[in-house]
C-alpha positions in Angstrom: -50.4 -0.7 10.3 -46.8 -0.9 9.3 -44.7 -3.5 8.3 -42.9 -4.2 11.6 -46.3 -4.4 12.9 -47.7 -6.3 11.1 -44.9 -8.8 10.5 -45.3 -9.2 14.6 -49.0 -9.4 14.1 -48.6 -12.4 11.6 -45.9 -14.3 13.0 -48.1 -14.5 16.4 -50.7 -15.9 14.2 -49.1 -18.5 12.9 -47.3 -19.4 16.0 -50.5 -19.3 17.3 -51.7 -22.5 14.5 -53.4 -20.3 12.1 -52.8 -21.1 8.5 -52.7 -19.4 5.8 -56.3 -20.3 4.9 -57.8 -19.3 7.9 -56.1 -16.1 7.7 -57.7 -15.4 4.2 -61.1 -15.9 5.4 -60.7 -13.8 8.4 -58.7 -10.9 6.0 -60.9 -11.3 3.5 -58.4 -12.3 0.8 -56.9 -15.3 -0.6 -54.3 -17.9 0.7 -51.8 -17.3 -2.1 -52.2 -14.0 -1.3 -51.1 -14.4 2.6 -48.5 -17.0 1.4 -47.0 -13.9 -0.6 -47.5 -11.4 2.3 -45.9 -13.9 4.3 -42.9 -13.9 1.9 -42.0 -10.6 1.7 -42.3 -10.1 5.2 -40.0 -13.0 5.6 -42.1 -15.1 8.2 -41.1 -18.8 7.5 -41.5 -22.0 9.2 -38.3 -23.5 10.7 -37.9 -27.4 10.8 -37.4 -29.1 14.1 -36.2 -32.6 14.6 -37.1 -35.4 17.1 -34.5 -37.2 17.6 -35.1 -40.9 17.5 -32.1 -41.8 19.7 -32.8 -39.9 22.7 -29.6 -38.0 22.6 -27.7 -41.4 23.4 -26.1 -41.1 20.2 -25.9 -39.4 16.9 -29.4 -40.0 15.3 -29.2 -40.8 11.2 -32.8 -41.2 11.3 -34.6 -38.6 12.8 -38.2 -36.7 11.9 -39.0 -33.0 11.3 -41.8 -30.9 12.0 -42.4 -27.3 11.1 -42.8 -24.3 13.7 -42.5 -20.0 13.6 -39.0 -20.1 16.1 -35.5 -19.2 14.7 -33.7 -21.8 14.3 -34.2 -24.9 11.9 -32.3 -28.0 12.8 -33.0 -29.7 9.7 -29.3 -30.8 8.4 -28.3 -30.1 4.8 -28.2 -32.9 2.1 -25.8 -32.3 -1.0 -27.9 -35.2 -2.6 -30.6 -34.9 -4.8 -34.2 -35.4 -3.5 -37.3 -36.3 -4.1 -40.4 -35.7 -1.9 -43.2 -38.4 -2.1 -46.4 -37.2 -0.7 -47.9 -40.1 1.5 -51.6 -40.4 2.0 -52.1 -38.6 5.5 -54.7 -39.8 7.9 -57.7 -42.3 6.8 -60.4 -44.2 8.8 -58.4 -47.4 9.7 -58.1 -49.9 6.9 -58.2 -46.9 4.9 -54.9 -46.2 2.4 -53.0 -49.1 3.5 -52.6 -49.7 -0.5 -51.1 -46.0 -0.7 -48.3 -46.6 2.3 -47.5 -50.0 0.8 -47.0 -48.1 -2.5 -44.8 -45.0 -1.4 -42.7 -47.5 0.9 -42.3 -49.4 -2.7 -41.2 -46.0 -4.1 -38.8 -45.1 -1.3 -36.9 -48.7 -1.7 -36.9 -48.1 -5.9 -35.6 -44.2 -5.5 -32.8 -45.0 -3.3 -31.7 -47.5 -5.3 -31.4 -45.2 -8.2 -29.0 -43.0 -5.7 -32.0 -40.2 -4.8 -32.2 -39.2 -1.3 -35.9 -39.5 -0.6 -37.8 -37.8 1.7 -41.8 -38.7 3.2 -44.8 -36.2 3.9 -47.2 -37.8 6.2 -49.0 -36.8 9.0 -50.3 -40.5 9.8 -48.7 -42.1 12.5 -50.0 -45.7 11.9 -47.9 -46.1 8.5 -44.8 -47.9 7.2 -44.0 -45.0 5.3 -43.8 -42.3 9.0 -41.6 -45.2 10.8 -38.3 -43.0 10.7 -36.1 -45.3 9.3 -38.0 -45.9 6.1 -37.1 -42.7 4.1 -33.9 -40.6 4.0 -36.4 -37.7 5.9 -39.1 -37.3 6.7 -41.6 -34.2 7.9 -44.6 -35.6 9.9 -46.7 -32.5 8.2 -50.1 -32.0 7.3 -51.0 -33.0 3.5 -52.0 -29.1 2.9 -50.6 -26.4 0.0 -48.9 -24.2 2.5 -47.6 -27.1 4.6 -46.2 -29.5 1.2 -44.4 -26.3 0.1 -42.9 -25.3 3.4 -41.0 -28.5 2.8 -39.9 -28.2 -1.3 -39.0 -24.4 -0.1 -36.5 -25.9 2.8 -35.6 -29.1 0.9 -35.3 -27.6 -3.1 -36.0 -31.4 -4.5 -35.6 -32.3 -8.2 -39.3 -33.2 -8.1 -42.5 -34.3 -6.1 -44.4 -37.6 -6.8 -48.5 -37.3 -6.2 -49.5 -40.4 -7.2 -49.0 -43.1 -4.4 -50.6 -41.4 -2.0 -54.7 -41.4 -3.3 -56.6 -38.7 -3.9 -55.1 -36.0 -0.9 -51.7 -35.4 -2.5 -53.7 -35.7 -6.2 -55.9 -32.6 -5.5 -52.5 -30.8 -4.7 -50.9 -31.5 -8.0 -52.3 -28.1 -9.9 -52.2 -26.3 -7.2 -48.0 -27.3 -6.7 -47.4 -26.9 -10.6 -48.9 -23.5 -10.4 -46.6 -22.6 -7.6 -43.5 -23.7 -9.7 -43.0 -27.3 -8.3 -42.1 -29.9 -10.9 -44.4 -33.0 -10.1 -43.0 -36.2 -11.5 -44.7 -38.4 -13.1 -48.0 -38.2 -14.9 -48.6 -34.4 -15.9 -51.8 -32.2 -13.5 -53.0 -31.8 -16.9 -53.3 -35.6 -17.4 -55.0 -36.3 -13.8 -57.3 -32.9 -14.1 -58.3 -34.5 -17.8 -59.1 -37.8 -16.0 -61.3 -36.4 -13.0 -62.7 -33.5 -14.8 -65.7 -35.3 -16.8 -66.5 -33.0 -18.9 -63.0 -33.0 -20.4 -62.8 -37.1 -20.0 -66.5 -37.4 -21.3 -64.9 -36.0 -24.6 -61.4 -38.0 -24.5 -63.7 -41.4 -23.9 -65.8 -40.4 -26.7 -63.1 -39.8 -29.1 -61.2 -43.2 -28.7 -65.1 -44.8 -29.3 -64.8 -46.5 -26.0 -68.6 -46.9 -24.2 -69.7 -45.2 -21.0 -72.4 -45.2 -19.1 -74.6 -42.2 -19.1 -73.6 -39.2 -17.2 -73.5 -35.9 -16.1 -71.6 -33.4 -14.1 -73.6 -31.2 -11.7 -72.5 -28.1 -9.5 -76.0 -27.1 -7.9 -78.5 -29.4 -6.0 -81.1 -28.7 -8.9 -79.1 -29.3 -11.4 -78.0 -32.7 -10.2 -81.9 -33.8 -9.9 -82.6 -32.5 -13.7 -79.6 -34.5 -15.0 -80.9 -38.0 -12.8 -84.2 -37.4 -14.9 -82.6 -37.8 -17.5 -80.5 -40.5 -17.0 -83.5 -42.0 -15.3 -83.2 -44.0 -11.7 -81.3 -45.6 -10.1 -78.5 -43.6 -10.3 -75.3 -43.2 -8.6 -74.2 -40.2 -7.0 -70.3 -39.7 -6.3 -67.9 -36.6 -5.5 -64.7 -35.9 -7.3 -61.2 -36.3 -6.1 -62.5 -38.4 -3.4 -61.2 -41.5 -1.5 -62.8 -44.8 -0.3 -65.7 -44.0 -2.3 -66.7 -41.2 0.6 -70.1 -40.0 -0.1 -70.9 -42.4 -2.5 -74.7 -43.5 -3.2 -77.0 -45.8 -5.5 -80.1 -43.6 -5.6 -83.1 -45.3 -6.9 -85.5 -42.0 -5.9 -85.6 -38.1 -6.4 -86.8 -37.7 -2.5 -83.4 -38.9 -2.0 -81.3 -37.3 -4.2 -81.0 -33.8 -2.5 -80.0 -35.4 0.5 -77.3 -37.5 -1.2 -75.8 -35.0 -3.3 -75.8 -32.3 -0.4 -73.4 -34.9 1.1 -71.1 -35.3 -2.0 -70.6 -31.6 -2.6 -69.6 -31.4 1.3 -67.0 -34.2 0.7 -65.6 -32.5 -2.1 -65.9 -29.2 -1.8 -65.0 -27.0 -5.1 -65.5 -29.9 -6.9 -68.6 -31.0 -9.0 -70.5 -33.9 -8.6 -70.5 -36.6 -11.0 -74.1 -38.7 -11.6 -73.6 -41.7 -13.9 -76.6 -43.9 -15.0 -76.1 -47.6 -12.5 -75.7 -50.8 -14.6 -77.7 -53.0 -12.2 -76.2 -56.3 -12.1 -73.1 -55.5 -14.1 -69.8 -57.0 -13.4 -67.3 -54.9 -12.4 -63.7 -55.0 -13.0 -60.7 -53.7 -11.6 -57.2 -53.0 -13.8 -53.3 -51.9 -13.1 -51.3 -50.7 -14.8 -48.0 -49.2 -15.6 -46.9 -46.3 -18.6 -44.2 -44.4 -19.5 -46.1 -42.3 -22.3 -44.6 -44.8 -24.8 -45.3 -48.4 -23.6 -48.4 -49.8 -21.1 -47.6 -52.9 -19.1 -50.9 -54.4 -17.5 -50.6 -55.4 -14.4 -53.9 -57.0 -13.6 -57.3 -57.4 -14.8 -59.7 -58.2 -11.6 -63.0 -59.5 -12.1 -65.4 -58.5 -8.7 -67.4 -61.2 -7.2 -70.1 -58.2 -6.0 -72.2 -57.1 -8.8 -70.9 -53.4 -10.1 -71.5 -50.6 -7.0 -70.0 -52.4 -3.9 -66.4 -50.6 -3.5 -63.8 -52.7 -4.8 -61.7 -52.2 -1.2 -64.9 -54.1 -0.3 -65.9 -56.5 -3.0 -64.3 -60.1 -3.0 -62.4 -60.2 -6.9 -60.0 -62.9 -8.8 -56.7 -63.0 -11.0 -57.4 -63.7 -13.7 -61.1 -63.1 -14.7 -63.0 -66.6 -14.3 -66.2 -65.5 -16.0 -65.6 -63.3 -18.5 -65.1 -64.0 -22.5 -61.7 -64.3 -23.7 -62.9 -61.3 -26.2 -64.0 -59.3 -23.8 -60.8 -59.6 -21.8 -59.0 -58.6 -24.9 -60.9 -55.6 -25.3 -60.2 -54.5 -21.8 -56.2 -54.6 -22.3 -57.3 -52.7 -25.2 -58.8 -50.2 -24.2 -56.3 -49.4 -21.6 -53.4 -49.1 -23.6 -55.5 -46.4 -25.4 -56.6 -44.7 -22.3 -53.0 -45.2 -20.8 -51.6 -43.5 -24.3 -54.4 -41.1 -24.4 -53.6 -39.6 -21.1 -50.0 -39.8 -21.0 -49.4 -41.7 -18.2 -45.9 -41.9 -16.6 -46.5 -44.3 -13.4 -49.4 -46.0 -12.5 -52.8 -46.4 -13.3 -56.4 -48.0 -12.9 -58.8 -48.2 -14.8 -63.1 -49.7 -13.5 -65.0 -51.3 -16.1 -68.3 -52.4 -16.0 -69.4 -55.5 -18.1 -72.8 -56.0 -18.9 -74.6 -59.1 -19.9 -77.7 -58.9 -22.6 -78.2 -61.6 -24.4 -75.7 -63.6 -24.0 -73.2 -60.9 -25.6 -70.8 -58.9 -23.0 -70.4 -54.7 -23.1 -68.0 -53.1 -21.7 -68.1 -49.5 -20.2 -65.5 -47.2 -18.5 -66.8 -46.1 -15.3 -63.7 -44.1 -14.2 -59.7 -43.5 -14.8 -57.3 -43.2 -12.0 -53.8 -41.9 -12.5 -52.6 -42.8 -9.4 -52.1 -45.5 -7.2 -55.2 -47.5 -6.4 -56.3 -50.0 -3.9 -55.5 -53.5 -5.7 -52.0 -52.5 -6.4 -50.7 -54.8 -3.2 -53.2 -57.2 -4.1 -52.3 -57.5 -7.9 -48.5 -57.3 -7.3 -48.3 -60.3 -5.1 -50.6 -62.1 -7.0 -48.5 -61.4 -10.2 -45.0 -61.0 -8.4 -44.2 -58.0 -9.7 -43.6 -54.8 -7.8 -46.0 -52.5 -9.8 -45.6 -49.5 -7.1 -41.7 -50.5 -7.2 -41.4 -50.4 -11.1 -43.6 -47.4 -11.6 -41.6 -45.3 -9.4 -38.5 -45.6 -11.6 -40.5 -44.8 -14.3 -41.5 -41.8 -13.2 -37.9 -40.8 -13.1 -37.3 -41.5 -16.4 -36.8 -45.5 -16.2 -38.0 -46.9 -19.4 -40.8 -49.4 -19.4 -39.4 -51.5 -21.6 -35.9 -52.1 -20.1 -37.9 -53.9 -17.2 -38.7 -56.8 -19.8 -42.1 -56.9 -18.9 -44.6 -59.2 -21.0 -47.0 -58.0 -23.2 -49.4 -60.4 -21.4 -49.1 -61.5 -17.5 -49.8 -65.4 -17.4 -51.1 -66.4 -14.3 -50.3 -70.3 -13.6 -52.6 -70.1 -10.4 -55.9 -68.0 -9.4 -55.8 -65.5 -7.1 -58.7 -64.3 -4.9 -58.8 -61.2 -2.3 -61.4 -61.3 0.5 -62.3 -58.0 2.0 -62.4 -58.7 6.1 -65.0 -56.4 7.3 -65.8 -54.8 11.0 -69.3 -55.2 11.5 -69.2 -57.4 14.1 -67.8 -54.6 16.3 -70.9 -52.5 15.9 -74.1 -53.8 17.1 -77.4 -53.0 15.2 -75.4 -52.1 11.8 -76.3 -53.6 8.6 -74.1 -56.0 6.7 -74.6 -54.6 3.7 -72.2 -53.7 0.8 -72.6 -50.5 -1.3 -70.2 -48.0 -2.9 -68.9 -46.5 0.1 -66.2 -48.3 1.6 -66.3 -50.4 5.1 -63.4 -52.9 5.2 -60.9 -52.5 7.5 -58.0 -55.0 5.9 -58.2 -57.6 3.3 -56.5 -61.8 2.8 -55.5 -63.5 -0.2 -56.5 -66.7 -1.6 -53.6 -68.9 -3.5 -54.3 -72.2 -5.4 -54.6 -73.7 -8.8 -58.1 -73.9 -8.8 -60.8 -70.8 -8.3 -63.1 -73.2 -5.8 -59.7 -73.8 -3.7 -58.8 -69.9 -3.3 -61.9 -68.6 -2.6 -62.2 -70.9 0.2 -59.1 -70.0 1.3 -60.0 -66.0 0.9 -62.9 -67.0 3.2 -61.1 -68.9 5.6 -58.8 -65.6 5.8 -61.5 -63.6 6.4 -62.5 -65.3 9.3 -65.8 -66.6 7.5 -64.5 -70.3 6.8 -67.4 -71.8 4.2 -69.5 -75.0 5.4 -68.1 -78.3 5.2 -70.3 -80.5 2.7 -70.7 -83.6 4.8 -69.6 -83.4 8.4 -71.0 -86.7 10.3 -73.9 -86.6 12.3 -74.2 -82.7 11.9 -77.9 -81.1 10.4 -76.7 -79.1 7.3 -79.0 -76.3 6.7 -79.0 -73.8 3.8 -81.4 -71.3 4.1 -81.8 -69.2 0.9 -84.2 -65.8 0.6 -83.8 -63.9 -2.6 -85.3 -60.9 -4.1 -87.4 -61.2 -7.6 -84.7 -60.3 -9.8 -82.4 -62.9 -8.3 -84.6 -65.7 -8.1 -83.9 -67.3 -11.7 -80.4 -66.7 -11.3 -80.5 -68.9 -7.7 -81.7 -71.9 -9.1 -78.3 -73.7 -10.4 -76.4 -72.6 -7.0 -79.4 -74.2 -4.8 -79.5 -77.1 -6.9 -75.8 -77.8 -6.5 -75.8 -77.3 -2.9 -78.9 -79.7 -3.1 -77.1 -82.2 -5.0 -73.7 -81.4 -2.0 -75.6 -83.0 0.5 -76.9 -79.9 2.3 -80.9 -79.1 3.5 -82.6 -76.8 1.7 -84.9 -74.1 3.1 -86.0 -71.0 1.5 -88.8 -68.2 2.3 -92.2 -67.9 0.6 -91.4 -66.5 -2.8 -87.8 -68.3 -3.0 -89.8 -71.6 -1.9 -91.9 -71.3 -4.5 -89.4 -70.5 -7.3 -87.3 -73.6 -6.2 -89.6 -76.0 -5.7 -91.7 -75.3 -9.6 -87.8 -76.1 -10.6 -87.6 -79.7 -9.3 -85.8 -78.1 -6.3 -86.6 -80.0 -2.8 -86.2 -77.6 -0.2 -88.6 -76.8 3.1 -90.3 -73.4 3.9 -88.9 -70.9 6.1 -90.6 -67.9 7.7 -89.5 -64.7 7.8 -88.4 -62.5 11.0 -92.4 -62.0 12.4 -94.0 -64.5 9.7 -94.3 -67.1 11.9 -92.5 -69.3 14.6 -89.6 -70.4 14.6 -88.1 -68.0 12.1 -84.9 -68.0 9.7 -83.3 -66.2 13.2 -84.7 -68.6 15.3 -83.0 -71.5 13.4 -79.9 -69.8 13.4 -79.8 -69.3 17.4 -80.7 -73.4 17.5 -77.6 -73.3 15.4 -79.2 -75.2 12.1 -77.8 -72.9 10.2 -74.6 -73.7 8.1 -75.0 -71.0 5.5 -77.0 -67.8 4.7 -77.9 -66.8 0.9 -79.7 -63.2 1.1 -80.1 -60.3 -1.0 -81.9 -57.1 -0.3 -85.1 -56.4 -2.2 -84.9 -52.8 -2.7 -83.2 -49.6 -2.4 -82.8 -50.3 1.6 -83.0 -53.5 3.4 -86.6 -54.2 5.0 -86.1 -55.3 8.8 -86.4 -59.0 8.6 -83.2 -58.9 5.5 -81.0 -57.1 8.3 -82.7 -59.3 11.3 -81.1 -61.9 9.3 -77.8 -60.7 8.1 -76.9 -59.2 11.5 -77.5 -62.7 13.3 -75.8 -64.3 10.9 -72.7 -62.2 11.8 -73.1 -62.3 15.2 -73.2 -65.9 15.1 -70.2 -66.3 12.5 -72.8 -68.4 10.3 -71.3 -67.5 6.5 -73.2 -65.5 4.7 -73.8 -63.8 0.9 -75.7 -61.5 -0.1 -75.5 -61.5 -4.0 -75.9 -64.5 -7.0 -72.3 -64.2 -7.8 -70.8 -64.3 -4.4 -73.4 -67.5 -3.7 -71.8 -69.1 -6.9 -68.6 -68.7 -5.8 -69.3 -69.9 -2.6 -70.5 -73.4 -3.7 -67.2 -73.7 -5.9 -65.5 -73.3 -3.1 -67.4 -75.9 -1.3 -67.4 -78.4 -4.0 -64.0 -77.8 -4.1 -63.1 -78.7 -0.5 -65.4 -81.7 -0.9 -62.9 -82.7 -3.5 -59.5 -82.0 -1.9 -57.9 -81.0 1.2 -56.7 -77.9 1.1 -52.9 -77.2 1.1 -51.1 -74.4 1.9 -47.7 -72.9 0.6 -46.2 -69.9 0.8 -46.1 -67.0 -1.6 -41.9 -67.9 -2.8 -43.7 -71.5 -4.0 -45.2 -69.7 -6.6 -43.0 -67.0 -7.3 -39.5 -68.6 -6.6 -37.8 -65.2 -7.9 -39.1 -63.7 -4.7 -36.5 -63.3 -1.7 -37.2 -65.7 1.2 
């Protein structure tokens, strides 16, 4: 075939839709191998524009998208640019942390005179309303359709960071290709995902980890959780919303689970780490410039270590942990931070374990990017991490921000996932490492009791009132083994509240040999009328449950579902039921007030 001919042939293709990738597998070759074919032959996308004013009048704010025709309508900008990569589509509630943050960094760009221009195939974002950036190309988050754009645009630089793990896996790929990415280095953010190569960074700033391995075959994987010994959990790299992510307590299990990781991540291995049962995990921003490290936020989850933190309840600042161990943590980020020279933003997931009465801290993984608590941790703080980060990224020191060393908090912050399951009949309630929540509330007040139960509230799971007149109020509390020591102050407080007691054989028992006066209540089958059966008679002011194994036994989800369907509150861990009766004991206390967010940050525009 010669040129002409096959120039035709390919521009048919990909006026057909094929891309370059699909054309490698069916040539046999590879895509950078196309793109170059495609080069030299001179077949190249053109840029169209909708035009957002329907022609009424000159539009300043249209939208592009790419097609094979002859003519690109895309006017020329003597500005210089900056393309920020946005997070493309995502199951809904899904990368609404990454559109708040490249919004953030269109604001903080034009202010520093760029013109800015937005990547993002998702129309249910901030970031593709037309008006936001300076341009904007509603394309696909792919190689061949990211450099289509920085061929037609020629910006100073790209920014990866704020849009999660899509535009992250792109960064090597780009730099290769001769695309300056702003911003923390693909070097950096391969030597934070690659474990191998952050398994020897960790060890050589003497900061602890739980242990791991790396695995790129199914057998392997099993060999390295014999090792590590069960449970284990199981997670893909360069992966969002925890996608494909298990606690695996058996080896019957593992193929299965790991078969799904390497199919969410293809390419990529999968990473096993040893699961610190019961640990508490905690969450951390944070901002570099290579030089200095502001920290932004140190979270402490409410859900024990393995329930997603876009899913787990957590507080500003930690209520729990030791002063010491809090100082560690800022610690160990700076060096982390320093290590990796970070330029933007960055978290950080520890997980703290308690033995004997003494508090170890591990690094369970190091994000150079934008994460999902940055929202959450810049109103709470009142300042714009995603705003501040994207200056210094383009050279803005950190210190001329006059940041503090330390961020006082005169008020406690708590974020509430709000969850769908009531949407979907027959699924279980249950939290794990995968991500399920579809938006999330914030809880403002002096006091931790007073903002959880005003996180709960926002949630649309308000918490029990202790002492409603003439209303029966019924606690009914079922508890695995491991939990059952653990229950006995949070029972005995509710107790002591003014509420009624009732608890299933084993929890019974525990209760009652500790001076606990509560009544016995059957399980889902035991006997009639059952923990469901009280909570259709609507006795049922509260539900304390967690599971008693690897997966939930029928009578656990029984429970848990008709709790939902019924909008009875429910927990399903120690912690959460702790927190829960300082929030009630709280409300018993005061009324709850509300203010707005300006009250507490008065620096804040109305």
């Amino acid at each position: 075939m010669n040129e002409p001919e096959l120039k035709a042939l390919l521009l048919e293709a990909k006026q057909y839709g094929f891309s370059d990738r699909q054309l490698a597998y069916v040539w046999g070759t590879t895509e950078r191998a196309v793109r170059r074919l495609r080069e030299r032959l001179d077949v190249r996308p053109v840029f169209k524009t909708v035009d957002t004013c329907a022609a009424e009048f000159e539009a300043y704010t249209p939208y592009h998208y790419s097609t094979y025709e002859s003519e690109s309508e895309v006017r020329p900008c003597a500005k210089e640019k900056v393309v920020i990569l946005g997070g493309g589509p995502n199951r809904i509630g899904q990368g609404i942390e990454f559109d708040y943050c490249c919004v953030h960094a269109v604001f903080a760009l034009r202010a520093l005179g760029y013109e800015t221009i937005m990547v993002n195939s998702n129309p249910e974002t901030v970031s593709t309303d037309y008006d936001t950036a300076g341009r904007l190309y509603f394309e696909p988050l792919t190689f061949e359709d990211v450099m289509n754009v920085i061929e037609a645009e020629q910006p100073k630089g790209v920014i990866v960071q704020f849009g999660g793990q899509t535009p992250l896996k792109l960064a090597v790929p780009l730099e290769q290709a001769g695309v300056t990415i702003l911003g923390t280095s693909p070097d950096s953010i391969d030597l934070a995902e690659d474990r191998r190569r952050f398994g020897a960074l960790i060890e050589s700033l003497h900061i602890k980890q739980p242990p791991n391995g790396t695995a790129t075959r199914t057998e392997e994987a099993q060999q390295i959780a014999r090792q590590l010994g069960y449970p284990v959990l199981v997670r893909p790299s360069y992966v969002l919303g925890g996608r494909a992510m298990e606690i695996v307590y058996e080896e019957s299990s593992l193929r299965e689970y790991v078969a799904r990781a390497f199919d969410a991540s293809p390419g990529h291995p999968v990473l096993i780490d040893k699961y610190l049962e019961s640990a508490v995990e905690v969450d951390v921003d944070a901002i570099a410039d290579t030089r200095d490290v502001y920290v932004g936020g140190i979270m402490e989850h409410i859900e024990y270590a393995g329930v997603h933190s876009g899913d787990s309840a957590c507080v500003i600042p930690p209520h729990t942990l030791k002063p010491s161990t809090v100082d560690l943590i800022h610690k160990q980020t700076v060096s982390l931070a320093k290590a990796l020279h970070v330029q933007g933003l960055m978290n950080i997931q520890f997980a703290i374990l308690r033995q004997g009465g003494g508090e170890e801290v591990y690094v369970l993984e190091v994000n150079p990017r934008a994460s999902r608590t940055v929202p959450f941790v810049s109103k709470a703080s009142g300042v714009p991490l995603a705003k501040i980060a994207a200056q210094v990224m383009m050279g803005v020191p950190l210190a001329s921000f006059g940041l503090p060393l330390y961020p006082t908090f005169a008020h406690i912050a708590v974020k509430e996932a709000v969850l769908p399951f009531v949407k979907f009949a027959g699924v279980d309630t249950l939290l794990g490492p995968e991500m399920r929540s579809t938006g999330e509330v914030m809880g403002l007040d002096t006091d931790f009791g007073r903002a959880y139960s005003k996180s709960q509230a926002g949630a649309g799971m308000r918490l029990p009132e202790p002492h409603p007149t003439g209303v029966q109020r019924v606690v009914v509390i079922s508890v695995n083994d491991r939990d059952k020591p653990a229950m006995v102050e949070p029972a005995w407080q509710l107790a002591r509240m003014g509420f009624e007691i009732w608890a299933t054989a084993g929890t019974w028992e525990h209760l009652n040999e500790h001076g606990i006066s509560c009544q016995r209540a059957y399980k889902v089958g035991e006997n009639r009328p059952d923990i469901v059966d009280m909570m259709k008679n609507g006795n049922v002011t509260l539900v304390i449950n967690t599971p008693s194994g690897k997966k939930s036994t029928f009578d656990e989800q029984a429970l848990r579902r008709c709790a939902l369907e019924r909008n009875i509150p429910y927990v399903t861990t120690v912690s959460a039921a702790e927190a829960a009766v300082r929030g009630i004991a709280a409300d018993l206390k005061v009324n709850l007030t509300v203010k707005a967010l300006q009250d507490y940050f008065p620096s804040l525009p109305g």
